[in-house]
N, C-alpha and C positions, 0 to 999 in steps of 0.2 A: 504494500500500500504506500501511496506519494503523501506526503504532506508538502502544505503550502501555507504561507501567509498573503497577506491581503495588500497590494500595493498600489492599487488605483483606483480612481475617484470615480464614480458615476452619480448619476441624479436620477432615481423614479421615484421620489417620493411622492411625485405628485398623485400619483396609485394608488401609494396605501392612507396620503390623505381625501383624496374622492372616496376611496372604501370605508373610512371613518365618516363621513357625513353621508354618505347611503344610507349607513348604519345608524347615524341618528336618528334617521327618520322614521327606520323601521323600527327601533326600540321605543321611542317616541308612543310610537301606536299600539305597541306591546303594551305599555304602564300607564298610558293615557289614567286607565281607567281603574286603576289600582291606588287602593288607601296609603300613605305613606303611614307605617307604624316607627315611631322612633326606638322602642323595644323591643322592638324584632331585628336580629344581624341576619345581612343578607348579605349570600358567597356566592361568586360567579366560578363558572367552573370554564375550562377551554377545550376544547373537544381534542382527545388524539387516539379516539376510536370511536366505539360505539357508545351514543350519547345514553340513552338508556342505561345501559349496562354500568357507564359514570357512576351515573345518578344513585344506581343501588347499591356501587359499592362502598359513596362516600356517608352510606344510611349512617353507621358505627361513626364515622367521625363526627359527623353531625350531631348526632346523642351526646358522644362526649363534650362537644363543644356547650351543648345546651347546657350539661348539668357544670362543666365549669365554670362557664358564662353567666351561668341564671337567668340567663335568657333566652326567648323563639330564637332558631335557626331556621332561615328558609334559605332553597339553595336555585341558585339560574344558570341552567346548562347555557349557554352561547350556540348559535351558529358557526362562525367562525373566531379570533381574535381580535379583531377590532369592534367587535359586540361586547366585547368584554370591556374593552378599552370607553366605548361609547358610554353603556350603561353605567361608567362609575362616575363618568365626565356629570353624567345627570342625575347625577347622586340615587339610582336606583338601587346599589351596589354598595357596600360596605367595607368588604374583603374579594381580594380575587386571586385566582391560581394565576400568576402568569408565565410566558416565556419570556426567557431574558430579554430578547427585541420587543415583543411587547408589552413587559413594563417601559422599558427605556421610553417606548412611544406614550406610553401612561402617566409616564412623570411629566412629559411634553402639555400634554393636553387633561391629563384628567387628575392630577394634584396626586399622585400614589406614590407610595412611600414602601420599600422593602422593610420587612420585618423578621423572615425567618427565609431559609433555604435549605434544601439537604445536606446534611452533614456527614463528614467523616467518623470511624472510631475516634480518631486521634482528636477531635474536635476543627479539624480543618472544614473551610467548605470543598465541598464534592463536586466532581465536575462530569460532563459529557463530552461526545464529538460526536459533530455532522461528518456524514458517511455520503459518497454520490456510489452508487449499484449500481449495476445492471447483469441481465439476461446471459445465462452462460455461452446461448446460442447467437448474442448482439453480434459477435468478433469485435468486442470492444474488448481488449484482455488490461488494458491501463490507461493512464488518463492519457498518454502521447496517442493511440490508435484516437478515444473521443476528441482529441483536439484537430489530428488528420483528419476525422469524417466528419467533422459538425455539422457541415452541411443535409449530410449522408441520416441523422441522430436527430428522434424527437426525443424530449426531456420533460418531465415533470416534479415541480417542486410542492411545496407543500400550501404553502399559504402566505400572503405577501408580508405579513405581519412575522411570519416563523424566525425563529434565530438559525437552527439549525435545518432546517427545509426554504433557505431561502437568504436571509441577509450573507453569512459564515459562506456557502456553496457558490452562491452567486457573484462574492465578493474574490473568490478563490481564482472560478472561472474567466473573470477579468482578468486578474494579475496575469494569468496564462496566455491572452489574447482571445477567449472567447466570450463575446457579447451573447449573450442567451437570449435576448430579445432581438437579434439581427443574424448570426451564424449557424444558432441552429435550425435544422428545418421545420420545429416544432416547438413549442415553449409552451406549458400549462400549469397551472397551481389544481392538486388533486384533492385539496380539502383536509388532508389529514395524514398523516406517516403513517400511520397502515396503508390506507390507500395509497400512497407511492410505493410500497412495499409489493403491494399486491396489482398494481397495473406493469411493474415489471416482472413480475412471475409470468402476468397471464400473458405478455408480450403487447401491450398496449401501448406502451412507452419500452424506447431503448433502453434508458436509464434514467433514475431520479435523485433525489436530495433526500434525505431522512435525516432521525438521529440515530445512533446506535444503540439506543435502551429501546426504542421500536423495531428496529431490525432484529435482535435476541429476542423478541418477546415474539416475533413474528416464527422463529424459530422454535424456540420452547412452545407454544401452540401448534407446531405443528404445519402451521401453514404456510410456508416459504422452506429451503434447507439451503446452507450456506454450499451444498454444491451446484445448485439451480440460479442462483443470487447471490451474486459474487461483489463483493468490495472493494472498489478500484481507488477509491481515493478518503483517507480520514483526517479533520481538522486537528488542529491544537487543541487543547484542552476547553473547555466553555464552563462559567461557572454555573450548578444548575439552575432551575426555574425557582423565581421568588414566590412565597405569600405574598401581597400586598395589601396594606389597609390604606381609605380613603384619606389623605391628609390633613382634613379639617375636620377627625372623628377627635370626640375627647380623648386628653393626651391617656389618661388614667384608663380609658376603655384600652386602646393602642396597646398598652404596657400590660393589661388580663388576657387580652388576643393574643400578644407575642409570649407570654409566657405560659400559655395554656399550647400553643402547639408545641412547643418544648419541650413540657412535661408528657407530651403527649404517649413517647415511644415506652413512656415507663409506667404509667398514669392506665394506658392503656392499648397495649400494645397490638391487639387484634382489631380494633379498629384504625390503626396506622398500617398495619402490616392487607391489613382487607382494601382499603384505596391505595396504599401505594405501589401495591400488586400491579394498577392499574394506571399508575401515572409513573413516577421515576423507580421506583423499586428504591424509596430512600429509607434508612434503617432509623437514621436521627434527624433532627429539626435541633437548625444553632440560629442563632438571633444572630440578625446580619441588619446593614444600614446601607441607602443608596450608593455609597463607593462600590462595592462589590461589584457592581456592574458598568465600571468605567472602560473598562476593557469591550464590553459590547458597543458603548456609546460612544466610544472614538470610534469601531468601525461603522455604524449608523452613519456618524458624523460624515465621516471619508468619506461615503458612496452617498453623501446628499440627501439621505432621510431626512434628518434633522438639520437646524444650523447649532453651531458650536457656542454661542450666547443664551439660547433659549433656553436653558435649565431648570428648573426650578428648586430641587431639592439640593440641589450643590453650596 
């Protein structure tokens, strides 16, 4: 497998901000007609499978939260990322799972604040990598064969908002000389890292963008095998995906939130170990604060998402 770092500049932000005010509008219509309760904490979740299946497996953390909270817990699967992003912009949202790109976009636009992240044994935070795959039968065997056939190679990433299905992969492919929106003969966002998992098994797409705790998990299921789906290229390390709370929640609530997922792995560990089955397969939660993710926000920065002034929690 190649690694690479990130060396040149591009602009499409202007995409994933048209897909944040689409999204207002449709969430807009979603809560139009819903009571705001000030004692009810509401958690948005971000899809990277099946949204249902989410929904029941974060039942157990939910309870917990309730009884260490003392307070309702209601929970809102998202559509995509910037649903999530949107909904807290409009204060629908109290707490949300995010991916490191979009918090960074969160703290832009919707005041969010890191709180907790996956942890190491050692108490370090824990990291991922973005993976590009593909098909064993592509003849794509490394990223020098995808950069010879771009032309030749459709490509599917995950979601415009993703860290590792899209900012990290697409940021890669530049440095190398390919524009994904102009050399290859195809370019799509599949909605979720399973779903790019699974449009390269079934030969939909050449190859796509994932993380690597989706690609094992696709594997441990059963449903992809890493001789069918093969791994041409893995980023540097990425720090995982944050909790985030709303910025303008009481500081004293903030500080029961971040220390209730904390306690969580020990507090109650089958309800940690039942969602995180489903989202990072994290063992611990360490209280973490917006630095942590400066390393995502300079690459943001670089490829034109964001500008370099606009911060808010810095």
């Amino acid at each position: 497998m190649e690694k690479g770092k990130i060396l040149v500049v591009v602009s499409i932000s202007a995409f994933v901000i048209a897909a944040v005010a689409v999204t207002g509008a449709y969430m807009n219509g979603i809560f139009e007609s819903e009571k705001t309760d000030e004692q009810t904490l509401r958690i948005g979740l971000i899809p990277t499978e099946d949204q249902l299946e989410m929904l029941k497996k974060f039942e157990p953390a939910k309870a917990y939260l309730e009884r260490e909270l003392d307070m309702p817990v209601e929970t809102f699967m998202a559509t995509d990322y910037t649903a999530v992003i949107e909904a807290m912009r409009a204060k629908k949202i109290d707490v949300a799972y995010f991916g490191p790109f979009s918090y960074v976009l969160a703290t832009e636009r919707a005041n969010a604040e890191a709180i907790v992240t996956g942890g190491t044994d050692t108490g370090d935070v824990a990291t991922y990598h973005s993976c590009i795959i593909t098909h064993k039968d592509s003849g794509l065997k490394n990223i020098d064969d995808l950069k010879e056939h771009a032309h030749e190679v459709t490509f599917a990433f995950v979601d415009p908002a993703s860290t590792s299905g899209n900012l990290i992969p697409r940021g890669y492919l530049l440095s190398i000389g390919i524009d994904p929106d102009t050399d290859l003969k195809e370019c799509m966002f599949a909605g979720g890292h399973d779903a790019v998992g699974l449009s390269v098994k079934s030969k939909k797409v050449d190859a796509g963008a994932m993380y690597d705790i989706g690609y094992n998990r696709l594997i441990d299921s059963g449903a992809i095998t890493p001789e069918e789906v093969i791994v041409i290229w893995e980023s540097d390390p990425i720090p995982k995906s944050p909790i985030a709370v709303r910025g303008d929640l009481d500081p004293a609530l903030k500080d029961k939130i971040q220390q209730a997922f904390v306690a969580m792995p020990e507090k109650d560990p089958e309800a940690m170990k039942t969602f995180e089955n489903k989202w990072e397969k994290n063992k611990w939660y360490i209280a973490i604060d917006d630095s942590t993710y400066d390393y995502v926000r300079n690459i943001a920065i670089a490829l034109g998402y964001i500008e370099g002034d606009n911060h808010v929690n810095s």
